[in-house]
C-alpha positions as CSV (number, residue, x, y, z in Angstrom):
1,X,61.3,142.4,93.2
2,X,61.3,142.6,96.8
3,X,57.3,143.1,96.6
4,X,57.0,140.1,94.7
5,X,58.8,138.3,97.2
6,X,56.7,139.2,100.0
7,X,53.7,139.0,98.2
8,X,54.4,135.1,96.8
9,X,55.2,134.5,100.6
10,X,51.7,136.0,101.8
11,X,49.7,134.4,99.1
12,X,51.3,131.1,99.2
13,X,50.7,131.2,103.8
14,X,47.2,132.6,102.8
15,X,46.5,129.3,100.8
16,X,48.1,126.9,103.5
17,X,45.9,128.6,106.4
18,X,42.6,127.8,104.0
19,X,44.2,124.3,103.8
20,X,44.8,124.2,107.6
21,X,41.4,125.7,108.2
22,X,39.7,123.1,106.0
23,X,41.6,120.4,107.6
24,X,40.3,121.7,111.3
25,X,37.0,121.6,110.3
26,X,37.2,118.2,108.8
27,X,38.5,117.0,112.1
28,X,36.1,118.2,114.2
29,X,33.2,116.5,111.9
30,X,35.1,113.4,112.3
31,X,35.2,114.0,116.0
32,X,31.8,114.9,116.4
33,X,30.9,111.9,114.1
34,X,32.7,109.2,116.0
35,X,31.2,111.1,119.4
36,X,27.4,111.0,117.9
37,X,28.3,107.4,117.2
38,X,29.6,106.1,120.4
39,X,26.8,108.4,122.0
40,X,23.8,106.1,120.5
41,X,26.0,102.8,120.5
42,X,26.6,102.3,117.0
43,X,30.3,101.8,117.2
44,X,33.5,104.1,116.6
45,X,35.4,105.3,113.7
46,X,38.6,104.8,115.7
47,X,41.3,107.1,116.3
48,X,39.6,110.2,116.5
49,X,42.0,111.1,119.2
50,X,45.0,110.1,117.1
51,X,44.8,111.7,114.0
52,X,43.0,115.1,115.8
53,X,46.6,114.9,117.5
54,X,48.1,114.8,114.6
55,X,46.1,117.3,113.0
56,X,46.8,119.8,115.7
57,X,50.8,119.2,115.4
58,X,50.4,119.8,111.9
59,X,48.7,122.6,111.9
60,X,50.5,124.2,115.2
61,X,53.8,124.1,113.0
62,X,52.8,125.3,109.5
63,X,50.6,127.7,111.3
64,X,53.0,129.3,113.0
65,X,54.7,131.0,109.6
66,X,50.9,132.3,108.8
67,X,50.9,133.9,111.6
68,X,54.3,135.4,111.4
69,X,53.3,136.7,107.5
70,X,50.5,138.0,108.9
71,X,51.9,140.0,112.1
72,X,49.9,137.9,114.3
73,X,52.7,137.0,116.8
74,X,52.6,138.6,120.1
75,X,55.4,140.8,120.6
76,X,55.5,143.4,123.5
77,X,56.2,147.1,122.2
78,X,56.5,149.0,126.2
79,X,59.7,149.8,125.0
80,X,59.5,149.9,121.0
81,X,56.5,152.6,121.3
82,X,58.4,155.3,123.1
83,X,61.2,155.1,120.4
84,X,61.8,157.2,117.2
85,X,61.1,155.7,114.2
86,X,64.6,154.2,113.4
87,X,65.0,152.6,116.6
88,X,61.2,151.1,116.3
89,X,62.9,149.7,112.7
90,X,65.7,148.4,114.4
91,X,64.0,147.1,117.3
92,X,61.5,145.1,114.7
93,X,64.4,143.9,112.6
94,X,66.4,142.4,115.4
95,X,62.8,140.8,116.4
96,X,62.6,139.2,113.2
97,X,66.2,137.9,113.2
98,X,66.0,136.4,116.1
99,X,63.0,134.6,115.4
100,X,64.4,133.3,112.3
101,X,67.1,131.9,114.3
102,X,65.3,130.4,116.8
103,X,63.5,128.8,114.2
104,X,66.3,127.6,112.3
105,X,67.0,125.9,115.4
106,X,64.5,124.5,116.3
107,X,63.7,123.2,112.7
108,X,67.4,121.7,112.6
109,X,66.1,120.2,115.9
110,X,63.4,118.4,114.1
111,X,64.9,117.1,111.5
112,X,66.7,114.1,114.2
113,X,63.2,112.8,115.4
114,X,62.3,112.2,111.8
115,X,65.7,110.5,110.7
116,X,65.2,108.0,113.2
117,X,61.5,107.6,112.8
118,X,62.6,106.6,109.4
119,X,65.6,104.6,110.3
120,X,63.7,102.6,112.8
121,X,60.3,101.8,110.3
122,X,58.5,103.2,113.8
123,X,54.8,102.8,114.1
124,X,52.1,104.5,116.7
125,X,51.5,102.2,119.8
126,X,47.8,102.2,119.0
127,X,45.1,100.3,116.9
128,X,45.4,102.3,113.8
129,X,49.4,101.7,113.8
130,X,50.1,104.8,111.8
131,X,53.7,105.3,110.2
132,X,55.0,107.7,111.9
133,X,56.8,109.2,109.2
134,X,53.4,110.6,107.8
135,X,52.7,112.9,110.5
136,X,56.6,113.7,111.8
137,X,57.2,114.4,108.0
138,X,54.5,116.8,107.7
139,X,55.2,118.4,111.5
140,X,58.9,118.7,109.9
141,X,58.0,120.0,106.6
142,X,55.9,122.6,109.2
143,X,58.6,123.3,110.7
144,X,61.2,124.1,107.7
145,X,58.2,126.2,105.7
146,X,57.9,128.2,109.1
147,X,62.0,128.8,109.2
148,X,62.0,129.8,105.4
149,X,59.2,131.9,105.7
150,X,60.8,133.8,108.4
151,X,64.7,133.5,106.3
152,X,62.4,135.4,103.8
153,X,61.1,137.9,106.0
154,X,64.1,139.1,107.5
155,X,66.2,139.4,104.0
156,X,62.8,141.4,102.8
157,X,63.0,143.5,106.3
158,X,66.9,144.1,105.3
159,X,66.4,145.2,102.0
160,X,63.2,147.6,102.2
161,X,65.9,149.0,105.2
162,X,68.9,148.8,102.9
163,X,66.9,150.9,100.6
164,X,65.1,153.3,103.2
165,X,61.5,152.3,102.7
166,X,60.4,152.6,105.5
167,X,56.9,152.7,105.0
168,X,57.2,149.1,103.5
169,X,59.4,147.8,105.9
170,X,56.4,149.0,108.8
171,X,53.7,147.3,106.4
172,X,55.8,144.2,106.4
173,X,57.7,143.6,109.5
174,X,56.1,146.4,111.9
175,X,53.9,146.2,114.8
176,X,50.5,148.6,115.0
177,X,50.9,149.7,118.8
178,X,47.2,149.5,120.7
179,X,47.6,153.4,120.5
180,X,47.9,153.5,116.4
181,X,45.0,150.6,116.5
């Protein structure tokens, strides 16, 4: 079960960094699109710099839980690498925790700018006049995918612990040292 728990969460980050990938790429064509453009005075799309701005929010906070399914966040392991192998686990477990809570936090945090974005009917200052409830609400939804992500991470990290699999717990919540690399 808790396999199939972990391996929902890294399928389901492994489809969202494809969509966040795709969506990259189709911002920079509409960049380079409205630069070309502007470059041989035909015009502009408009608001190239708005929605790449958007783009990057959204993709900066659903991102962020890819990268943390994938091990991809920097940690620093001085310490962790000079410790036996229960106090590496416990060292990496406490990491994890405390990322989770930081990023319940910080997702609670979020959840304010969007209320009163939707309270107040608010609209970007600019010529497109975007809602923005659009991108907040997909920053947010970011956001509260990264926190459960990592709420799912740390409950795996306990159990594989609570059930001394260790090898597991290293394959999912474990750092390769530049010495194992």
């Amino acid at each position: 079960m808790i396999e199939n728990l972990h391996g929902a969460l890294r399928r389901a980050n492994r489809l969202i960094a494809l969509i966040l990938g795709v969506a990259l790429l189709l911002t920079v064509a509409f960049i380079l699109v409205d630069v070309v453009l502007r470059k041989f005075g035909l015009g502009s799309l408009g608001g190239s710099d708005e929605i790449s701005g958007y783009v990057m929010a959204a993709v900066a906070s659903w991102g962020l839980a890819c990268g943390l399914v994938e091990r991809a966040h920097v940690r620093i392991d001085l310490i962790r690498q000079k410790l036996a192998r229960p106090s590496r686990a416990l060292m990496d477990i406490f990491a994890m925790i405390v990322t989770n809570g930081v990023v319940l936090l910080i997702a609670w945090q979020c959840w304010p700018v969007l209320q009163k974005t939707l309270e107040r009917g608010s609209h970007a200052n600019t010529p497109l006049e975007t809602p923005l409830w659009i991108p907040q609400g997909i920053w947010f939804s970011g956001w509260l995918w990264f926190a459960l992500t990592a709420t799912g991470l740390s409950l795996i990290g306990i159990a594989y612990l609570a059930h001394g699999r260790r090898a597991e717990f290293e394959a999912a919540l474990g750092i390769g040292s530049e010495i194992e690399e």
